[in-house]
N, C-alpha and C positions, 0 to 999 in steps of 0.2 A: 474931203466931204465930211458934214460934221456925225458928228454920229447919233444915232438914235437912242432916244434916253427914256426909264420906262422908271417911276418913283413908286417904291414897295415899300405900301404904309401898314402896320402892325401896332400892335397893345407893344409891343418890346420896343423896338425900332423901326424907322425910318429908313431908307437908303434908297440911293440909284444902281441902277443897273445901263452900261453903257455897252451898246452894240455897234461896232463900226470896224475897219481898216487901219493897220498900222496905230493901233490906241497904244501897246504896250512899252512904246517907244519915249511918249509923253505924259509915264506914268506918274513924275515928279509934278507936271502942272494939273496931273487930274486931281492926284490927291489935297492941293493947295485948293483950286477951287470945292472940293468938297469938304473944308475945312478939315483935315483929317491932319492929325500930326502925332510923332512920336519921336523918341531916341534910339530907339532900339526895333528891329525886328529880325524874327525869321521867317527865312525863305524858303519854305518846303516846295521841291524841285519834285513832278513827277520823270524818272530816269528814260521814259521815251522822247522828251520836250528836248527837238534838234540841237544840237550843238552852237548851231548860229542864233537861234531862236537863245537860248542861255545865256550867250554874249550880251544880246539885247536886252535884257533881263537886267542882267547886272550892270549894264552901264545906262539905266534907266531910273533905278534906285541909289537915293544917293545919299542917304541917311551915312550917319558917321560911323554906327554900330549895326553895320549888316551880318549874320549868320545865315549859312546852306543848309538843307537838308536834303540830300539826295536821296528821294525814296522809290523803291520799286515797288509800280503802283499793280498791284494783282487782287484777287476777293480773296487770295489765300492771305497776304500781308493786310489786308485792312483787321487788325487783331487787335489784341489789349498790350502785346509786346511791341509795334511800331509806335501803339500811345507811349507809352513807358520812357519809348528811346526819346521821343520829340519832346516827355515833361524832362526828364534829365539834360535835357541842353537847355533849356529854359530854366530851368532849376540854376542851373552850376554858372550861368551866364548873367545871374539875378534879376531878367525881367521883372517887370514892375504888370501891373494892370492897364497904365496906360500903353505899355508898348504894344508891339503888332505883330500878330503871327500873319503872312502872307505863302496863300499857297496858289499853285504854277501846275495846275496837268486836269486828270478827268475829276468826273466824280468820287474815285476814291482817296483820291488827294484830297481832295473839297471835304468830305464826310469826315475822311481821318484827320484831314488838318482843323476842322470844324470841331472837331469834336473836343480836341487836346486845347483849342483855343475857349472851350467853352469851361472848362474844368480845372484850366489853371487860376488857381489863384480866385477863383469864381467867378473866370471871366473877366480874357483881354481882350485887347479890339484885332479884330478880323476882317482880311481882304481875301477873296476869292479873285480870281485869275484863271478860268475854266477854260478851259485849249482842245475840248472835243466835244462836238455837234452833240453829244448825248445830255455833257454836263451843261451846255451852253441853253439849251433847250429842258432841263429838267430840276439836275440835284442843287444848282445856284441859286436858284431862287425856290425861297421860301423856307429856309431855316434847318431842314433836316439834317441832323450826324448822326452817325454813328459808324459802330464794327459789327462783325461777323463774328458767331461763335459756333461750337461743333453741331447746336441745337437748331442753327438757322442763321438767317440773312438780315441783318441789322437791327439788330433783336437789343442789344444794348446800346444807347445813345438818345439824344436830348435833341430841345429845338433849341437852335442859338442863331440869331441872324446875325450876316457882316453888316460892317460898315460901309461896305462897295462891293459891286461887283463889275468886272470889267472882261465883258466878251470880244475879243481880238476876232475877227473870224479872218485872221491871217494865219494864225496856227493850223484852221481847218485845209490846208492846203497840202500838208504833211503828211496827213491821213489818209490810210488806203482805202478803200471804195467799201469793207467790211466796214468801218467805224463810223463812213459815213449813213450809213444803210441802218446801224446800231441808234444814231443817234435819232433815225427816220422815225423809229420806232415810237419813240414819244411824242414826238410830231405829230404822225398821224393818229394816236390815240387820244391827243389832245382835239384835234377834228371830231375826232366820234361822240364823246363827250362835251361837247358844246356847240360845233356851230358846220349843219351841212357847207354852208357858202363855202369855207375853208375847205372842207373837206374833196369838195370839188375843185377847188385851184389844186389842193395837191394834187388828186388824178391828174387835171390836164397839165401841171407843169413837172411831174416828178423827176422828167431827167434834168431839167434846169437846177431843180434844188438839188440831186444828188451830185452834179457838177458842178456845186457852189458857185454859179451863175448868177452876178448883182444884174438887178437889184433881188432876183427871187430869194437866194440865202437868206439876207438879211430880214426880209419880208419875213418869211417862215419863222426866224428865227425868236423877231420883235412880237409876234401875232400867238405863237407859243406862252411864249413869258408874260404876255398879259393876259390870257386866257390861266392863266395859274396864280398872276396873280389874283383876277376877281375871284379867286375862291380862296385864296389864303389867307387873304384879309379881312373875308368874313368868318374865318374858321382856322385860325394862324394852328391851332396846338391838335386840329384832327379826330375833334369830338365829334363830330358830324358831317358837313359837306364836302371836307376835306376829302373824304376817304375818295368818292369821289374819282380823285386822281389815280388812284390805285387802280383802275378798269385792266383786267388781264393780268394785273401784279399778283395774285394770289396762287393762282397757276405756274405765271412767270414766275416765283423766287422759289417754289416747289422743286420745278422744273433745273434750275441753276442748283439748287444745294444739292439735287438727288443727282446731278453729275459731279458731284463734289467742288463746282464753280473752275471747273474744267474749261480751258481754251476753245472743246468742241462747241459749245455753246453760250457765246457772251450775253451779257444785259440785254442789249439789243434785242436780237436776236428771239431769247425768252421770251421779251414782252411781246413783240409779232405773233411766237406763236402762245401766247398766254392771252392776248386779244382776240386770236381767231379760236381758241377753245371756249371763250367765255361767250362770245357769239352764238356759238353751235350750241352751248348751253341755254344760253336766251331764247334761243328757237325751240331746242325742245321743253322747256317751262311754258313756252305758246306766249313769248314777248315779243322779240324780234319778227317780223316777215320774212315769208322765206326770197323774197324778193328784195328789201334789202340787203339781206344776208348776201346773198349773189352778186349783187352790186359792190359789195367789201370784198367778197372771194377774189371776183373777178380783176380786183387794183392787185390784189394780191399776183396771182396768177399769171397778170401782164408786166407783172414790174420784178417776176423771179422772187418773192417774198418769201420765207418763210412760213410754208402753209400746212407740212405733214407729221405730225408729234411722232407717227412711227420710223419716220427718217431717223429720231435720236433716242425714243425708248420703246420696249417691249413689254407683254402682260408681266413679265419677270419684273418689270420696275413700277409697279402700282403700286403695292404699299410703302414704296418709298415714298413716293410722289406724294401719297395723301396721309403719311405722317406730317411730312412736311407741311402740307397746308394748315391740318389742325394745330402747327404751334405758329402759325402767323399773326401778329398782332394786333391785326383787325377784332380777332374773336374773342370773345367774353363767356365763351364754355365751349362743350366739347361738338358743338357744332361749326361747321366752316360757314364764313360770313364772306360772298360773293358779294361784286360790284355786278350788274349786269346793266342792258341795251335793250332799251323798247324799241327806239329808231335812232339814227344820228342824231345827234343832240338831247338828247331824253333818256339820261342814266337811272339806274335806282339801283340806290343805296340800301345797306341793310337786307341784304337777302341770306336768308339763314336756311343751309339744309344740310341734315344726317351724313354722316357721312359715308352710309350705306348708297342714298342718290347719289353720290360722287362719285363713288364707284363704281356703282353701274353704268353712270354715262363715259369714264373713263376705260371699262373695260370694253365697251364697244368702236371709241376711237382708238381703241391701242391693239385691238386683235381684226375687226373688219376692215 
């Protein structure tokens, strides 16, 4: 079947983005047809990408001068010491600008390998290879790298687009029903911030997509990726509409660093419940309806979601929570800058509050 193809136009670059079955196998004619070529590359390998899946990998790349890098892909390793190791093999191997760093796993393959490809040399050519519902649905498209530092969650890193991106949703098959449900998470927020119609296929079909059921995966997956593009391409560097995409993220990376990005609580995850706080938030600022709101509880609810912040923290963990937000990158002072929800599809940007009203609506979801 041929595969669906989504073209992500930018002030930087151009590129394709390729969603389909068994693509990774015919990586050598994808990249001819996208006129793509080099002498040299590396292959930064995320260390959960199966065994068999690897084989395929490397007998699908057939450059003369291929390099591994087998990384363990965690929030604790996406650091400035995994850059370090990936520019010293680069270094010592004397890539050129034109060669190619190629990376194989999630988003923090993607970011980290992104980020080292964006800074060597000032920038070689890059292929993404995303292998989890999250990254295939999110950090692929649209240019984002970076790492993690003790201060917060990708606080250092640049925009750099690849050259390609090539989503396999044969890797998705690997993944346990947690990664798939992780990756849901952007999915469905991508619904809320733009388009009920979507929003409603995913209620009526979500165990289809959670059981990467063709055609609905692919559907979800292609209708994602354009739904992020039309906003990146008006707004590639996040001055503005961008931000946007962040809806629940402000919560969500709070919520992830103040566990120390802890297994208890992955990306996913976060974002679910970083989206249904910003919700509850929107209703009490008198945006949302409380009848929408219920509408979104209720997907929650029926489909086992992530819906109660005291499942993972107590009043004990407020000011961690909302240190963390005020060093989020959205804000431009010591106020936290919220994405919130008038109704599905009708975000607003740019909402600015004390972070004394944070805490008050904080200490009421975290003690009642």
């Amino acid at each position: 079947m041929k595969p669906l193809k989504l073209i992500i136009k930018t002030n930087t670059q151009n590129y394709p983005i390729l969603i389909g079955s068994n693509l990774i196998s015919k990586f050598d004619n994808i990249i001819k047809k996208n006129s793509i070529s080099f002498k040299k590359c590396l292959v930064i390998v995320d260390n959960q990408i199966p065994k068999k899946k690897i084989f395929k990998i490397k007998n699908s790349i057939k450059n003369n001068e291929v390099y591994y890098y087998n990384f363990r892909a965690n929030e604790i390793n996406k650091n400035q010491k995994s850059i370090n190791n990936i520019l010293e093999i680069l270094l010592k191997k004397n890539f050129s600008r034109q060669d190619c760093l190629i990376t194989v796993g999630g988003g923090i393959t993607g970011d980290v390998g992104g980020f080292a490809a964006s800074i060597f040399k000032r920038g070689m050519q890059f292929i993404n290879i995303p292998t989890t519902l999250l990254s295939q649905v999110d950090s692929s498209v649209g240019g984002k790298t970076g790492i993690n530092t003790s201060f917060g969650k990708n606080l250092v890193g640049n925009f750099y687009q690849p050259k390609l991106v090539i989503s396999d949703c044969d890797f998705l098959k690997s993944l346990p029903r947690r990664e798939i449900i992780c990756g849901y998470g952007e999915i469905l927020k991508h619904s809320l911030i733009s388009d009920k119609n979507f929003y409603n296929y995913l209620d009526k079909n979500f165990f289809n997509i959670i059981n990467l059921k063709v055609p609905f995966i692919k559907k979800v997956i292609y209708k994602s990726c354009n739904i992020k593009k039309n906003v990146i391409e008006k707004d590639e560097k996040e001055k503005n509409l961008r931000k946007v995409l962040n809806f629940g993220h402000t919560f969500a990376h709070a919520f992830e660093a103040s566990m120390g990005f802890s297994k208890k609580l992955n990306h996913g995850e976060a974002v679910l419940l970083g989206i249904i706080t910003a919700l509850k938030f929107s209703n009490k600022r008198g945006l949302i309806k409380k009848n929408e709101l219920k509408l979104i509880t209720n997907h929650y609810l029926k489909n086992d979601l992530h819906l109660n912040i005291r499942k993972f923290f107590g009043y004990k963990d407020l000011n961690k929570i909302l240190s963390f937000m005020t060093k989020d990158k959205k804000n431009v002072s010591k106020k936290i800058n919220l994405i919130l929800l008038k109704k599905i599809g009708s975000p607003i940007i740019n909402q600015v509050f004390d972070q004394s009203t944070i805490k008050t609506f904080l200490t009421k979801e975290l003690v009642n």
